[in-house]
N, C-alpha and C positions, 0 to 999 in steps of 0.2 A: 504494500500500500504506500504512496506516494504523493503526495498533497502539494510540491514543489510546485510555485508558478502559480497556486490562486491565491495567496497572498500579496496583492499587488504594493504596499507600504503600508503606512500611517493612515487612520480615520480621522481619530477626533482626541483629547488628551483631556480630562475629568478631574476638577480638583474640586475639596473642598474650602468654602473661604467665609469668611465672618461676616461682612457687612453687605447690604446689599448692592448700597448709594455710592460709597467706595469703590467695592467689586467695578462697575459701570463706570463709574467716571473713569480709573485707571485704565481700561481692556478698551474701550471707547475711545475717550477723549485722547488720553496721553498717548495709549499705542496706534490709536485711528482704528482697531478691528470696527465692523459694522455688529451691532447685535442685531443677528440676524433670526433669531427665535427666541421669545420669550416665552415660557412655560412655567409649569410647575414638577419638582418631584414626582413623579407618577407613585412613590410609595409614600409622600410626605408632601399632601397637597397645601400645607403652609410654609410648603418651601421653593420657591423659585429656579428655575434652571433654565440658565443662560446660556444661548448659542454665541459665541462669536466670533467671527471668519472671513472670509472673502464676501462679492456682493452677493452672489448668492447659497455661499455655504457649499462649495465642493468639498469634498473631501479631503485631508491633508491639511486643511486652512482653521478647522474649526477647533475651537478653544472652548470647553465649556464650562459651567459651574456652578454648584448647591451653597450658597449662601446662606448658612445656618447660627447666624447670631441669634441669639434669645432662644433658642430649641433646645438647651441642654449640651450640645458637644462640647468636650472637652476641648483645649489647643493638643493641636499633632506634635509629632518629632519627627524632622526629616531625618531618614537612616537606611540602615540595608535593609533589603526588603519592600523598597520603595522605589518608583521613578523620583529622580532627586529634582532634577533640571528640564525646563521646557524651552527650547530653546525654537525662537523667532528669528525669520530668515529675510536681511535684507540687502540689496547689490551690495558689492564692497564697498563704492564712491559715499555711501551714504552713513558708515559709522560715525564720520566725525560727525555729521548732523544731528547723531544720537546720543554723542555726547553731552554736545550743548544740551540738546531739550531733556535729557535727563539732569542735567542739573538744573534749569528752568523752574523742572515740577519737584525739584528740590530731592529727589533721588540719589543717594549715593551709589556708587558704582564701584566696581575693578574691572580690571582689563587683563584679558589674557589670550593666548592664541592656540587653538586646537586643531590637530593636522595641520598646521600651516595658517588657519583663517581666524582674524581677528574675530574677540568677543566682548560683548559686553557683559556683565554679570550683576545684577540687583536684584533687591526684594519687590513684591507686590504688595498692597497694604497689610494681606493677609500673612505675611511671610513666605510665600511659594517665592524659591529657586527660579528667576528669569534669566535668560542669557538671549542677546541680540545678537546678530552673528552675520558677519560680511560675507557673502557668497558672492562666486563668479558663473553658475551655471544655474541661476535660478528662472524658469521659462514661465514660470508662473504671473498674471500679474498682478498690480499693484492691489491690497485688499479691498479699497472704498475710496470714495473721496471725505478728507477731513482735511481740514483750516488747518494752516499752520505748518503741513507734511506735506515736502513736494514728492511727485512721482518719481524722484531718484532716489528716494531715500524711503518711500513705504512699504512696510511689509510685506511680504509674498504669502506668507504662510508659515507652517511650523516646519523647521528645517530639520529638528531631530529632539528627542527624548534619550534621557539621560539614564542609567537604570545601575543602583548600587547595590552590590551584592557582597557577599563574606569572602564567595566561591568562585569565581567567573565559569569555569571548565564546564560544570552542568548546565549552567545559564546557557552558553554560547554552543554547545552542544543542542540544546534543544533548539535556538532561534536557528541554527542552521536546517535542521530538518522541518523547521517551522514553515522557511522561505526566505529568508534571511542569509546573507554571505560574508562573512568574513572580507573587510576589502582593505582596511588599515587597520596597526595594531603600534601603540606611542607609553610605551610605561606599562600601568595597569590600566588603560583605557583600548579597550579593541569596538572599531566601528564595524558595522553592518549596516548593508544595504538590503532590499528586496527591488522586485520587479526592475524597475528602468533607473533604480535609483539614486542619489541626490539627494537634495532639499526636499522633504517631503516622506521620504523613503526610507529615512536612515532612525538608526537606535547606536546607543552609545554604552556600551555595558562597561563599569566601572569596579575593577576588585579592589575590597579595603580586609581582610580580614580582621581587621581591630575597628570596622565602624559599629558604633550605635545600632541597634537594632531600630526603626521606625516604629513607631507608633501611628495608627491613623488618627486624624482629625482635623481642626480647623488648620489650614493652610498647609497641608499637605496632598497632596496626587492620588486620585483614588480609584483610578485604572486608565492602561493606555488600551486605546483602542486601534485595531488595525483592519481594512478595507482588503473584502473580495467583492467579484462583478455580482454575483448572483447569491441566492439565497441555499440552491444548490451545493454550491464550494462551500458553505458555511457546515450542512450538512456534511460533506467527506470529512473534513477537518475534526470535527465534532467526533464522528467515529475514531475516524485517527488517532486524537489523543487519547479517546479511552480504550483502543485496543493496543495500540504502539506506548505508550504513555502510563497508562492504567492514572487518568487524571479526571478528577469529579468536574464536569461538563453541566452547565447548564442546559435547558431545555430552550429550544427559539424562545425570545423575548420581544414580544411586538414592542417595539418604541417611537410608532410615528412614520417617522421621519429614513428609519433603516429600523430593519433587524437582528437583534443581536445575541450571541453566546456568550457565557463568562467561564472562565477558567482561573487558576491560580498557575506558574510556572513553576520549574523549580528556582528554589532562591525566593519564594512567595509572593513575586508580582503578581498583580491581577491583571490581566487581561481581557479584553475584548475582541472579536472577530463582527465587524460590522457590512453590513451590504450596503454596498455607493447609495443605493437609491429607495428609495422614492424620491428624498431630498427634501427643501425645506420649502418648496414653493405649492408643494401639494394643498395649503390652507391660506395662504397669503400671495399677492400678486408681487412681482418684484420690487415695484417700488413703495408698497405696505411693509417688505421683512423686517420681523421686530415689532410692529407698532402696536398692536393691541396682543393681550394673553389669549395667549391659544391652547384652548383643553382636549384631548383625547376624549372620544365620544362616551366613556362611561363615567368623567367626571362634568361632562358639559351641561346634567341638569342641577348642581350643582354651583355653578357659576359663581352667584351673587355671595355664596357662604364663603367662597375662596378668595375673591378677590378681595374681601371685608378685611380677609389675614394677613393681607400684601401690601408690604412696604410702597406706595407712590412713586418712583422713579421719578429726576428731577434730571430730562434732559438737556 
């Protein structure tokens, strides 16, 4: 059994984060993503989950996230066993751009360089691991239009996910038979690509044997998701791992907008295998994505009690 090749990269990358008002102005304003779907929790309908991506949310671009201030969650620790770093992908002419505007919005930073390609490295409000990253092959374009960010320097999309382990050897074993290849290896960081890979396609596995173990919660990563064509490939996969693997598999997961599995890997990421499509224009026209809360049809007679629970956005 062989599953190579319907892994095509990256989907969409899940964090959790505290504020809501925050969350949006930072992913919005300061980065320009478009929020491109507003929703709710499908398990926690006072709680929000925010798409945001390119202008119309392809895949590779999307950035999401549960905003669970006032709910009880604890604060996360970023550690092994976690995606640490999301890392955002723009031409290379446009770092220094993002120097200035991150000190602007009063951002601290570091600067570092990986395989060769300048980075930028800072906090979100919520404390999630961001890294800006100067790319030379990125064919993607610019994500939206926003004030203040010229089209040499705006986002493309997510360039790559960072993923910290104890162990690497099981980890990078498995992303290889996953769909994933070995294409650079620098220290204890070895890269991976999938399908046509690049910006968009790539994971970043990181060995520490003396890191922290992670803890989930507020401002921490709470799974990477990664894109097949079809709902089919999602199915082979799913057997895959539980007969090559012997790994507990979810059951399809309607979520709208795609389809999806959950898994744990070895080294205890969580994963997702998501399907490209339907996409995000199935409920809103393109030039409405994001503007009003859009419910899945077994929350939608419901309406009036959910949105009573929801913070106002103040765009």
């Amino acid at each position: 059994m062989d599953i190579k090749g319907l892994v095509k990269g990256l989907h969409h990358v899940t964090a959790t984060v505290n504020d809501a008002q925050e969350d949006y102005d930072f992913y919005s304003k300061m980065l320009g993503l478009r929020l491109v779907k507003k929703t709710v929790n499908f398990d926690n309908e006072k709680v929000y989950h925010f798409y945001y991506a390119n202008k119309i949310g392809l895949p590779s671009t999307v950035f999401t996230t549960f905003p669970y201030k006032g709910q009880g969650v604890r604060g996360g620790v970023i550690g092994a066993g976690q995606a640490t770093h999301t890392a955002f992908s723009v031409p290379a002419p446009g770092i220094d751009f993002w120097r200035e505007r991150l000190s602007q919005f009063g951002r601290l930073f570091t600067q570092r360089t990986l395989f060769g390609l300048e980075v930028l490295e800072f906090n979100d409000p919520s404390g999630l691991h961001i890294q800006i990253l100067g790319a030379v092959n990125d064919r993607r374009a610019p994500v939206w239009e926003v004030g203040g960010i010229p089209e040499y320097a705006a986002v493309r999309g997510i360039h790559h996910v960072m993923l910290l382990v104890k162990n690497d050897l099981p980890v990078i074993d498995f992303l290889e038979s996953f769909g994933y290849r070995v294409s650079q290896k620098d220290s204890n960081i070895t890269m991976l690509e999938a399908g046509e890979g690049g910006p968009g396609n790539t994971l970043m596995v990181q060995s520490d044997p003396a890191a922290t173990s992670g803890i989930n919660g507020l401002g921490t990563v709470h799974h990477v998701a990664h894109r097949v064509d079809q709902l089919a490939d999602s199915l082979a996969i799913r057997e895959y791992l539980k007969v090559q693997w012997g790994l507990t598999v979810t059951d399809v997961l309607d979520r709208k907008y795609f389809e999806s599995i959950y898994f744990r890997i070895p080294g205890g990421i969580l994963f997702e295998v998501a399907t490209s499509g339907p996409g995000f224009l199935i409920d809103e026209p393109i030039d409405k994505l994001g503007g009003l809360i859009q419910l899945p049809d077994w929350q939608e007679p419901h309406r009036m009690r959910i949105e009573a629970h929801l913070l106002k956005l103040k765009k």
